[in-house]
LOZAKOL-278872 format. One record per residue (C-alpha): chain; x, y, z; residue number from 1; residue in three letters. Coordinates in steps of 0.1 Angstrom, whole numbers. Each point is the difference from the previous one (the first is absolute). Layout:
<recs>
REC   unit    east   north      up   pos   code
REC      A       X       Y       Z   NUM    ALA
...
</recs>
This chain:
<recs>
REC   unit    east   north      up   pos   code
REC      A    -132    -463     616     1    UNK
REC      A      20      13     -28     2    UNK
REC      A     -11      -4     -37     3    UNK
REC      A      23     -23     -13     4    UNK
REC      A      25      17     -32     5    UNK
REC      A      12     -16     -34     6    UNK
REC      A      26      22     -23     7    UNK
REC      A      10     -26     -28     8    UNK
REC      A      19      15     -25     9    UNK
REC      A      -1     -16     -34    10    UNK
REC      A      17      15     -36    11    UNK
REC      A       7      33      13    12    UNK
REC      A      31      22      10    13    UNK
REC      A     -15       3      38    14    UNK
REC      A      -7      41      -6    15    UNK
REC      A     -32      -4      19    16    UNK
REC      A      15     -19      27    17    UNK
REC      A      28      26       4    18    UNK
REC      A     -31      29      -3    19    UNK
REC      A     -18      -9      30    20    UNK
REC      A      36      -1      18    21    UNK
REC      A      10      32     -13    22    UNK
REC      A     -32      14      17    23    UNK
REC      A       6      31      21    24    UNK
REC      A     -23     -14      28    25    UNK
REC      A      10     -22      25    26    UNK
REC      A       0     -32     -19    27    UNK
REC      A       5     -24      25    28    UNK
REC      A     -32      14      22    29    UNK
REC      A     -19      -7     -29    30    UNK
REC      A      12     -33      -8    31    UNK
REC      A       0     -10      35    32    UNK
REC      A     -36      -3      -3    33    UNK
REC      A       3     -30     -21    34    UNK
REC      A      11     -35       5    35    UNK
REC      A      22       0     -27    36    UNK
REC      A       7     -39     -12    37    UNK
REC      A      13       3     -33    38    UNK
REC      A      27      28     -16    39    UNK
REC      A      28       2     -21    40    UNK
REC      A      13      31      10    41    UNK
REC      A     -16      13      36    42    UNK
REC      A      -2     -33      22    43    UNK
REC      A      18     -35       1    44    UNK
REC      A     -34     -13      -1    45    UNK
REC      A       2     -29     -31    46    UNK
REC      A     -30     -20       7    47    UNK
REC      A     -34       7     -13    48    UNK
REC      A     -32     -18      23    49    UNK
REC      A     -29     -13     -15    50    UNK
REC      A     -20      33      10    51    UNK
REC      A      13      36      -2    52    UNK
REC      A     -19      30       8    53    UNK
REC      A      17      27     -27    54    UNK
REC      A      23     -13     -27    55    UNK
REC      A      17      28     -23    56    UNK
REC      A      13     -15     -33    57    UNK
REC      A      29      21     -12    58    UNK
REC      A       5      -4     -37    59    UNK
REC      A      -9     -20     -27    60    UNK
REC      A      -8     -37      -5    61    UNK
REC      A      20     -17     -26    62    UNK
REC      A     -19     -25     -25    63    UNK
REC      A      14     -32      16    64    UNK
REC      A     -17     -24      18    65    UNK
REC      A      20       7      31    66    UNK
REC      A      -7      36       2    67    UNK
REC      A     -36      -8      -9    68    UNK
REC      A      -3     -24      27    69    UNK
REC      A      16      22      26    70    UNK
REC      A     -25      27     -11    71    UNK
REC      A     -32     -19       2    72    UNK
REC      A      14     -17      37    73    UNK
REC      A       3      35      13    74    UNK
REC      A     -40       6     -11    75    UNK
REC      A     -10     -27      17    76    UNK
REC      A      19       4      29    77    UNK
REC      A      -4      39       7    78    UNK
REC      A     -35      19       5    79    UNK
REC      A      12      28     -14    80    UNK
REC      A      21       3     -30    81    UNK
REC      A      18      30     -11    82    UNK
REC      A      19       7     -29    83    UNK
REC      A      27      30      -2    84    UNK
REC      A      20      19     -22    85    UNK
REC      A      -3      -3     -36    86    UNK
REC      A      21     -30      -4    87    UNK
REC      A     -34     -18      18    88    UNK
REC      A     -23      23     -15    89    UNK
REC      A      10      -8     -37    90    UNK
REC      A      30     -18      -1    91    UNK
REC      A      11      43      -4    92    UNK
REC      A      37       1     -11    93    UNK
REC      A       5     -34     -11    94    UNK
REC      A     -23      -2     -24    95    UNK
REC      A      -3      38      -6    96    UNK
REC      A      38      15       6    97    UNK
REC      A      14      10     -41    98    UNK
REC      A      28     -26      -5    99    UNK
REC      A       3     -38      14   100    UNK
REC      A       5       6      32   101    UNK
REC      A       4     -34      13   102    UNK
REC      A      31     -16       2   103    UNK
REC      A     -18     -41       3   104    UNK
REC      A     -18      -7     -37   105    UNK
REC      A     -17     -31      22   106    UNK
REC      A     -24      27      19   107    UNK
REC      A     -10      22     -31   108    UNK
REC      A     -33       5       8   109    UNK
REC      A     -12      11      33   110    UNK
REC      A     -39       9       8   111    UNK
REC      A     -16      21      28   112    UNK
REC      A     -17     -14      31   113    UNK
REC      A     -35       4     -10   114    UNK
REC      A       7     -20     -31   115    UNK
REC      A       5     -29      17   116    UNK
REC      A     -18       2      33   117    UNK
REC      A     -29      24      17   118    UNK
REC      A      15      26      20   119    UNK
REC      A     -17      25      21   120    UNK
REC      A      19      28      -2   121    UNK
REC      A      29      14     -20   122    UNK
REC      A      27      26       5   123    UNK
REC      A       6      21     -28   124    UNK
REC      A      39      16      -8   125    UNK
REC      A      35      -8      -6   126    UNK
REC      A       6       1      25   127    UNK
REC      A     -27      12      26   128    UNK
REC      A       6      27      19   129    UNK
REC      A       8     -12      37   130    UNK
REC      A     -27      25      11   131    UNK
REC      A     -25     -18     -22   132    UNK
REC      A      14     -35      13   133    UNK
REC      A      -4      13      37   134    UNK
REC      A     -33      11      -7   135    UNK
REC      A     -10     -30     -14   136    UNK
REC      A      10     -20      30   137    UNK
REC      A     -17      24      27   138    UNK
REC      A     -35      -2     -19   139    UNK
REC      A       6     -37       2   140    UNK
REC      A       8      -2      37   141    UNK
REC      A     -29      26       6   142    UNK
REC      A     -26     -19     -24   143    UNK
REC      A      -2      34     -12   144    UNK
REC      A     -21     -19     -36   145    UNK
REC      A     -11      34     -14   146    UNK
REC      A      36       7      -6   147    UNK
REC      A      11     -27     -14   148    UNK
REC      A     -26      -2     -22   149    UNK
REC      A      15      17     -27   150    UNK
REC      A      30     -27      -3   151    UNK
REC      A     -27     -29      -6   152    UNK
REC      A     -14      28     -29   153    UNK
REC      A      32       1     -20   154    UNK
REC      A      13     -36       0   155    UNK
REC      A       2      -6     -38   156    UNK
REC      A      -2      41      -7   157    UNK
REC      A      38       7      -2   158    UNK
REC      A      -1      -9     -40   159    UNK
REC      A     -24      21      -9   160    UNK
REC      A      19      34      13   161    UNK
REC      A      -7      31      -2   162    UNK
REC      A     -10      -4     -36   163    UNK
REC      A     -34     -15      13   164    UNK
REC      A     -10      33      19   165    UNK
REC      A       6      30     -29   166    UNK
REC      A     -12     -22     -27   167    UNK
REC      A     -34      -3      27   168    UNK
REC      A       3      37       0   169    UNK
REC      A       5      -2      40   170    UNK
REC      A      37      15      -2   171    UNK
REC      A       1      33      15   172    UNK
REC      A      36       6      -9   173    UNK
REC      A      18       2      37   174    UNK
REC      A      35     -13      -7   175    UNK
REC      A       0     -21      28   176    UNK
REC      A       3     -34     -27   177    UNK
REC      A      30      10     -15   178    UNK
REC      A      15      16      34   179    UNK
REC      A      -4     -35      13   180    UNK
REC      A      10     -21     -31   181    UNK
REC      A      34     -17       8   182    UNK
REC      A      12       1     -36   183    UNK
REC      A      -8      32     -14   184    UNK
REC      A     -28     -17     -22   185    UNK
REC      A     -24      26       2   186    UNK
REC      A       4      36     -15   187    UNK
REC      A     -28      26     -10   188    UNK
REC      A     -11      15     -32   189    UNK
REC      A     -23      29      11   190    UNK
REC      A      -9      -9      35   191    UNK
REC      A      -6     -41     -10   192    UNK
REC      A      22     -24      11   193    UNK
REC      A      14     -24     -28   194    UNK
REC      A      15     -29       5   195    UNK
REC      A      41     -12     -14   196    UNK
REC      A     -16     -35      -7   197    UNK
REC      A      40     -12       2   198    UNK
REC      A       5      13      33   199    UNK
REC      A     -28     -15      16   200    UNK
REC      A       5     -27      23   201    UNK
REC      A     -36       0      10   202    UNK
REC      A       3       2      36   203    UNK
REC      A     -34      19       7   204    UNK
REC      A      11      26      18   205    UNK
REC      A     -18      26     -27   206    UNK
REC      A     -30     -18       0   207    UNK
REC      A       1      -3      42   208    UNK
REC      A       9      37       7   209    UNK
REC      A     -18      15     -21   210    UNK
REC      A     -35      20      11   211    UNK
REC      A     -24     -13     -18   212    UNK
REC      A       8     -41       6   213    UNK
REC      A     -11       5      34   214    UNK
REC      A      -5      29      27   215    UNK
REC      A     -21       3      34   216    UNK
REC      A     -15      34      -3   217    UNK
REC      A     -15      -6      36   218    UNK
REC      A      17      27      19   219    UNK
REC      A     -14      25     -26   220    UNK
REC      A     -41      -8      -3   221    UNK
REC      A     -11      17      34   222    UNK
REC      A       1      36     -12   223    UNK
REC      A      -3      15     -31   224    UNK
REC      A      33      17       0   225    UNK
REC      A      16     -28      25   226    UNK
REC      A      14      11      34   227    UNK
REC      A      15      33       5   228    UNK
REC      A      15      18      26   229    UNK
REC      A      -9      37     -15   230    UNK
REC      A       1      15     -31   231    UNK
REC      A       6      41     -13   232    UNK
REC      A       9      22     -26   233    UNK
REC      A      36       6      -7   234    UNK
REC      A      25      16     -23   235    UNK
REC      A      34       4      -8   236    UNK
REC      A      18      29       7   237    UNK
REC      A      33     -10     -23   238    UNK
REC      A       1      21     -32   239    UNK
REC      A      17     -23     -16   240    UNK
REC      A     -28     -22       3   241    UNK
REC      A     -28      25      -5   242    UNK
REC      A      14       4     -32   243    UNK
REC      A      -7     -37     -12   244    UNK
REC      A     -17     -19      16   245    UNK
REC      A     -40      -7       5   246    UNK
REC      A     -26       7      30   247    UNK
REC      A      21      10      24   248    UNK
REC      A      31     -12      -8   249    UNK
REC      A       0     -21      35   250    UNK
REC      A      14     -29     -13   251    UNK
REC      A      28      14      -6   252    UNK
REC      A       5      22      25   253    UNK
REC      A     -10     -27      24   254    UNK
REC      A      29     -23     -14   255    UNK
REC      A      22      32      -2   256    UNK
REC      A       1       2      37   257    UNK
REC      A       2     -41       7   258    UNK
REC      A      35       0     -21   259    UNK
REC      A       9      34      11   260    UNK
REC      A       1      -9      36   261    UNK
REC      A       9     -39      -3   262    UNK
REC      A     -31     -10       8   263    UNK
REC      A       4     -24     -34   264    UNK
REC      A      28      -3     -23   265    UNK
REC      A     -17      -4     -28   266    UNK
REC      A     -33      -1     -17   267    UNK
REC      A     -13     -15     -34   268    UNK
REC      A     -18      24     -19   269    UNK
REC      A     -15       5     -32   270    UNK
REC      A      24      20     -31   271    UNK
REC      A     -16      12     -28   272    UNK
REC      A      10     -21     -31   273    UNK
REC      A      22      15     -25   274    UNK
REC      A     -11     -19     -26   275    UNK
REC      A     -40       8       3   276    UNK
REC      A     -16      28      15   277    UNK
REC      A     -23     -15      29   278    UNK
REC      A      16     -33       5   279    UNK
REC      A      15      -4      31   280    UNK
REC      A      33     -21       8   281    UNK
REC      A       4      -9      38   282    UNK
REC      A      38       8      13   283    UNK
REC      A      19       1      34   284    UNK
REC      A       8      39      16   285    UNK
REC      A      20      -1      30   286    UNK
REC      A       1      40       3   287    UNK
REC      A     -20      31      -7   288    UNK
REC      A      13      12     -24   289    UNK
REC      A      -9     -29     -25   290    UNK
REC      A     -29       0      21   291    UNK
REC      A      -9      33     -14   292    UNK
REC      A       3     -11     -39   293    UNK
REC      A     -27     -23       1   294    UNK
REC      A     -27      21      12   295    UNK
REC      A     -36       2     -16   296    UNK
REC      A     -27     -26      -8   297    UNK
REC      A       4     -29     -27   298    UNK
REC      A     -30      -9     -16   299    UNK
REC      A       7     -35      -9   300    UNK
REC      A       8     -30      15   301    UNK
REC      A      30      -6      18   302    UNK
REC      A      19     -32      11   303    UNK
REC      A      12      18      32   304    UNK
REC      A      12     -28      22   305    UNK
REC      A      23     -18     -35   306    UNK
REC      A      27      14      25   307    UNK
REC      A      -7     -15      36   308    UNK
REC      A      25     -22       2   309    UNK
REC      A      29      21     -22   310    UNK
REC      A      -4      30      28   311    UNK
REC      A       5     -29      25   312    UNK
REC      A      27     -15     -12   313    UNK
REC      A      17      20     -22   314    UNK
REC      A      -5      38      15   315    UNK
REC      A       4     -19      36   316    UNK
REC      A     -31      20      15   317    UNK
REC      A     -12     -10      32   318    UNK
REC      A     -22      27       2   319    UNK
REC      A     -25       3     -29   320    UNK
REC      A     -29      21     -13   321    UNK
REC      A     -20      -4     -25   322    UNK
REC      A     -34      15     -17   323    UNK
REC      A     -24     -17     -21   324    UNK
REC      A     -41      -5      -7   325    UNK
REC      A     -19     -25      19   326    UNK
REC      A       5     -32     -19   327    UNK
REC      A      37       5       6   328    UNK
REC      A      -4       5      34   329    UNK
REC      A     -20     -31      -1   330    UNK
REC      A      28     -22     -14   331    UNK
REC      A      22      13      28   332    UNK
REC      A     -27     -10      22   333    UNK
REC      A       3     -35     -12   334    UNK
REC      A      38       5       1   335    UNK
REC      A      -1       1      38   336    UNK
REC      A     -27     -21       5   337    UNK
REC      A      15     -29     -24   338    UNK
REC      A      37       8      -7   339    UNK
REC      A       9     -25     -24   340    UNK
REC      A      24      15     -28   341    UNK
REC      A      17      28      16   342    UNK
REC      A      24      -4      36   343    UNK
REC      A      -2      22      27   344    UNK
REC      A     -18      28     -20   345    UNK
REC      A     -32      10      18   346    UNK
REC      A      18       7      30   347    UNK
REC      A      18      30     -19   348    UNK
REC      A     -24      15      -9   349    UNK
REC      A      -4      34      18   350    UNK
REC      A     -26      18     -16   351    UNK
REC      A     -27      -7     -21   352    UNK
REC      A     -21      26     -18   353    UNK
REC      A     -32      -9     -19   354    UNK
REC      A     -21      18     -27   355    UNK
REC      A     -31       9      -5   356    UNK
REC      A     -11     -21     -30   357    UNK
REC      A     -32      -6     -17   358    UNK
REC      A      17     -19     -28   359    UNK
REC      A      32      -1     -21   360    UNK
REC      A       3       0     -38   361    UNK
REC      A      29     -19     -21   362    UNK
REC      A      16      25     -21   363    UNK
REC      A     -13      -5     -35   364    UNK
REC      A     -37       5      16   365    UNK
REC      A       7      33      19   366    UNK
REC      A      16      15     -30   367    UNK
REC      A     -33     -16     -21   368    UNK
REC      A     -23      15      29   369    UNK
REC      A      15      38      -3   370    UNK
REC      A      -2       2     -39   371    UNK
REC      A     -32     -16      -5   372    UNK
REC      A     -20      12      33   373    UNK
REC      A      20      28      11   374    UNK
REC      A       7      11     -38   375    UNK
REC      A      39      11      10   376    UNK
REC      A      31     -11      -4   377    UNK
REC      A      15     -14      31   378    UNK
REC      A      30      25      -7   379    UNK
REC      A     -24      27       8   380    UNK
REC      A      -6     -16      32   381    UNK
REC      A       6      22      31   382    UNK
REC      A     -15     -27      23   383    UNK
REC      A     -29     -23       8   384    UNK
REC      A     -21      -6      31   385    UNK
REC      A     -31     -12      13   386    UNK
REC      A     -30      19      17   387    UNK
REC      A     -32     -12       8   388    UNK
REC      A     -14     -18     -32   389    UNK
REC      A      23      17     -23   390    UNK
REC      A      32      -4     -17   391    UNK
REC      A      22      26      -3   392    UNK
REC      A      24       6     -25   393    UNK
REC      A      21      37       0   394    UNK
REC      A      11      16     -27   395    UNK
REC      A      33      22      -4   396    UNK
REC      A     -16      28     -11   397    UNK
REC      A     -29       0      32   398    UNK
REC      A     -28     -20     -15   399    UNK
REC      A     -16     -29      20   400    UNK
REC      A     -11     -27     -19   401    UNK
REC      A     -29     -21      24   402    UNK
REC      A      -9     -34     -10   403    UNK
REC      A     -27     -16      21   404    UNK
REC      A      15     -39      19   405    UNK
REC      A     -20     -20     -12   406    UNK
REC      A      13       8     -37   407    UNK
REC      A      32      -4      14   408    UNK
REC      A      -2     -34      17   409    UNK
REC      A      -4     -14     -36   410    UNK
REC      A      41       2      -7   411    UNK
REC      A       9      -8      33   412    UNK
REC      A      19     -36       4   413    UNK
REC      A     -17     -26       6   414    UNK
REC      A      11     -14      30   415    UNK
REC      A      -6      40      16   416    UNK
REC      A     -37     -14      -4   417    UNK
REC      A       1     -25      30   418    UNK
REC      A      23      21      23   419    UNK
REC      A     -17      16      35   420    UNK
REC      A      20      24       7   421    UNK
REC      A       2      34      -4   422    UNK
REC      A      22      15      31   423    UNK
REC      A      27     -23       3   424    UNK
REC      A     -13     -16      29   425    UNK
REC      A      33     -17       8   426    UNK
REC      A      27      27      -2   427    UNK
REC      A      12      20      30   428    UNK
REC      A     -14      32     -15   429    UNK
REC      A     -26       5     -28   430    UNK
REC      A       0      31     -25   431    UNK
REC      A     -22      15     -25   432    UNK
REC      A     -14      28     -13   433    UNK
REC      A     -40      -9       3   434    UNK
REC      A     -10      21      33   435    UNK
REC      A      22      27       2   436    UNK
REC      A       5      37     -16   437    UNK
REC      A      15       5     -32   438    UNK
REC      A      42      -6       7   439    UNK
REC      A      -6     -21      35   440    UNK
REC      A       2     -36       5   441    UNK
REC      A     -26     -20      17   442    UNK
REC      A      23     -22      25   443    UNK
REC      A     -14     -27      20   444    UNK
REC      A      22     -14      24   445    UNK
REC      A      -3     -39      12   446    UNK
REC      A      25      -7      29   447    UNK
REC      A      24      19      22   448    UNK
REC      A      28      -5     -18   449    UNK
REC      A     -20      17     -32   450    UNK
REC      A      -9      29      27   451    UNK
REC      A      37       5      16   452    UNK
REC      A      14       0     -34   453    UNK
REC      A     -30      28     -16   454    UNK
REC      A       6      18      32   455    UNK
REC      A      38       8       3   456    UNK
REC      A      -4       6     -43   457    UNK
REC      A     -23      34      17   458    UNK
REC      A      23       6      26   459    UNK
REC      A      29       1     -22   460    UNK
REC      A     -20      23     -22   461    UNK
REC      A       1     -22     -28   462    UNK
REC      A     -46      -2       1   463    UNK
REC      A     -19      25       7   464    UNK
REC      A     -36     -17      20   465    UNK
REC      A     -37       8      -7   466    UNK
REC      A     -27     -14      21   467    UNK
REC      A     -26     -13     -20   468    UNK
REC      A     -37      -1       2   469    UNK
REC      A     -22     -34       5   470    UNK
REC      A     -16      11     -30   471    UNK
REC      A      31       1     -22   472    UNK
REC      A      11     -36      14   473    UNK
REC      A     -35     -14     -10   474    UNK
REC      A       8       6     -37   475    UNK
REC      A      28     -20       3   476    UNK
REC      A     -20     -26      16   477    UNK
REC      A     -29       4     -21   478    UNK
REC      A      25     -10     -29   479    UNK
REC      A      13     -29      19   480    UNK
REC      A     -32     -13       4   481    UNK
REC      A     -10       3     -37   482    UNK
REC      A      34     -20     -12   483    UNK
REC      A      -3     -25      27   484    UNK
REC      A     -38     -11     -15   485    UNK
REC      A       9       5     -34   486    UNK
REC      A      32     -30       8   487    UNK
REC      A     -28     -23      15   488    UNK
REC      A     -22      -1     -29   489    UNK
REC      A      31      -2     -26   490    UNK
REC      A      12     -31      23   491    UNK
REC      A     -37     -15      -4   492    UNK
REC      A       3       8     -38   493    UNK
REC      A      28     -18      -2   494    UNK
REC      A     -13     -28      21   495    UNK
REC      A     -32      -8     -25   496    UNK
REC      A      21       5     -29   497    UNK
REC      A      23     -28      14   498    UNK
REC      A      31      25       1   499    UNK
REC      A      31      -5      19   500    UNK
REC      A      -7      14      33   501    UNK
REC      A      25       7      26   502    UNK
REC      A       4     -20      33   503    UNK
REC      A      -9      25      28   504    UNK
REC      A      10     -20      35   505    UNK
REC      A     -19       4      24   506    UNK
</recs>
């Protein structure tokens, strides 16, 4: 027998409702798994029965006893309750939108679902993305609990933002928040997001989407440097990128050949700031030649995926690459798995390259680090990387300054403490310096599509490939190792301490 489905809409514009028919799967296969007896907008349906499977509460509930009593008869009635949107979540843009918004001063004040009944699970965004709705509905149908658990953690979250995980120190400045806010409410100041209080219409979709709410890291705990295909040495044979960039220079070259040959049509990348030497600002290439000018490693933080949705939507790529350390690759992770905030995204993107990363540094540290550790300006700075144990920090005039990690660690951010990644076990294809010779990349390559893309890059002549040695790949692994021990004791630190931790689904 079919589960039995409620939709009641209460004060809301009926954006959720037109979400979940604006998916790009077949909606009526989906819905025809329901016995749908009560809808607005999908179904004729108008009469509610005194017991109901799935009900879905689509906006917020006016403080009148009508609404009140409608609210607390759907409770009773349903076994389980779901609230959506942020209308339902926290009465969102109608007690949040700047300006009076509402044409009827009788229903002035509106609250969310939880406030005035116990829900089960809510729906974070303004609205939803229909892939997040459908989603939603198959783990129902398939009792599939251990995803839906994160919906049951986060009813009640949506007002504390984003603002609750960087003042916890858990923030490892992705971008995703303020690429899914729908107002432009979040900007950032050195790699941290900060929040246009005015703009906010605290929908949750920050708070949701970002890495560090919630995220299964499952598929990545059964080998040290999660699951590979094959890795090598390689380097670029592109002067033009010999000349700048780091390691290799495969990134680039890698990415060179993707837009080259229409393989993406664009990639978001990291440019050197003109304001501050270090500090990275994430922008949209959509050819090689731009692709050439931001070459070389930033040592700072970066919010590289602030532009998801802009390179969607306003660059029109369907086709989309983009590079970034593991926690980033993380939140796009999450992105697929739990699509909330941003539409028909994770299905354009292409290519994804991870970093090697042992930690990240917001800019006033590294620049702190250099001159006090390293005793050097950072506009002396050739370039930094990391060996076994040391820091390295190269001067222009030859000198290499080594600085042992564990010194290091201790201007590192915080939330780089709790992170178990070091190879990017989530992108396509994984690069870093640890492993190889002196100007080659150690590349690790994850899936087929990582492989075919790495493989026509040396082909074309754009790579030039190295074998490498099963000694060579056990430093890398060695490392992994180390950084994935030191996040489980950081995670028990924070546990005794009574720290916020974040929610890792199973």
């Amino acid at each position: 027998m079919k589960p039995t489905l409620v939709w009641a809409e209460m004060a809301a514009c009926s954006g959720c409702s037109v979400s979940l028919l604006d998916n790009y799967h077949d909606v009526m296969s989906l819905l025809s798994n329901f016995d749908i007896k009560y809808d607005t907008i999908i179904c004729d349906g108008k009469k509610i029965p005194d017991e109901v499977d799935l009900t879905i509460i689509e906006g917020g509930c006016a403080v009148t006893k009508k609404e009140i009593d409608f609210v607390r008869s759907l409770r009773a009635k349903s076994k389980v309750l779901v609230s959506i949107g942020a209308c339902a979540a926290t009465g969102g843009i109608l007690n949040y939108a700047e300006g009076n918004q509402m044409p009827m001063p009788e229903l002035d004040a509106f609250l969310p679902i939880h406030d005035v009944v116990e829900i089960d699970y809510a729906i974070l965004g303004c609205p939803p993305a229909p892939e997040a709705i459908a989603k939603f509905l198959s783990a129902y149908l398939n009792k599939d609990l251990s995803y839906l658990l994160p919906f049951k953690t986060t009813i009640g979250k949506s007002e504390e933002k984003i603002r609750s995980i960087v003042k916890n120190g858990l923030c490892v400045s992705c971008g995703l928040c303020g690429a899914t806010c729908p107002t432009k409410a979040i900007r950032f100041v050195e790699g941290k997001p900060v929040i246009r209080d005015e703009r906010c219409v605290f929908c949750g979709e920050c708070y949701f989407q970002c890495p560090r709410s919630f995220i299964s890291f499952s598929a990545s705990e059964t080998k040290v440097i999660g699951d590979y295909l094959e890795y090598m040495s390689l380097r670029s044979t592109l002067k033009r990128v010999k000349n700048k960039a780091q390691s290799g220079g495969t990134v680039t070259s890698l990415f060179a050949y993707a837009l080259d040959n229409k393989i993406l049509d664009g990639v978001i990348v990291a440019k050197k700031s003109e304001e501050n030497i270090w500090l990275g600002d994430p922008i949209v290439v959509t050819d090689s030649d731009e692709l050439y000018e931001t070459a070389g490693t930033k040592y700072s933080v970066c919010p590289i995926l602030y532009p998801l949705k802009e390179a969607i939507t306003t660059y029109g790529i369907s086709k989309l690459g983009i590079v970034g350390v593991p926690c980033q690759h993380q939140a796009l992770k999450k992105l697929d798995d739990y699509p909330v905030g941003i539409r028909h995204v994770s299905a354009k993107i292409a290519l994804k390259v991870g970093l090697f990363c042992t930690s990240n540094f917001r800019y006033n540290a590294m620049t702190k680090l250099v001159e006090e550790l390293g005793e050097i300006r950072p506009e002396d700075i050739n370039k930094i990387d990391i060996s076994a144990g040391t820091f390295n920090i190269y001067s222009r005039l030859g000198e290499v300054i080594k600085l042992p990690l564990k010194v290091v660690h201790d201007y590192e951010q915080e939330s780089c403490r709790i992170c178990n990644d070091f190879t990017s076990e989530f992108a396509d294809v994984s690069v870093g310096s640890l492993g190889s010779p002196d100007n080659w990349s150690t590349v690790i390559i994850r899936n087929e599509k990582g492989r075919e893309i790495v493989n026509g890059a040396i082909e074309e002549g754009y790579l030039i490939r190295k074998d490498m040695k099963e000694e060579e790949i056990d430093i890398v692994r060695k490392l992994s190792g180390i950084k994935k021990k030191k996040a489980c004791s950081f995670l028990d630190m924070r546990q005794e301490y009574g720290l916020m931790l974040p929610f890792f689904s199973e």
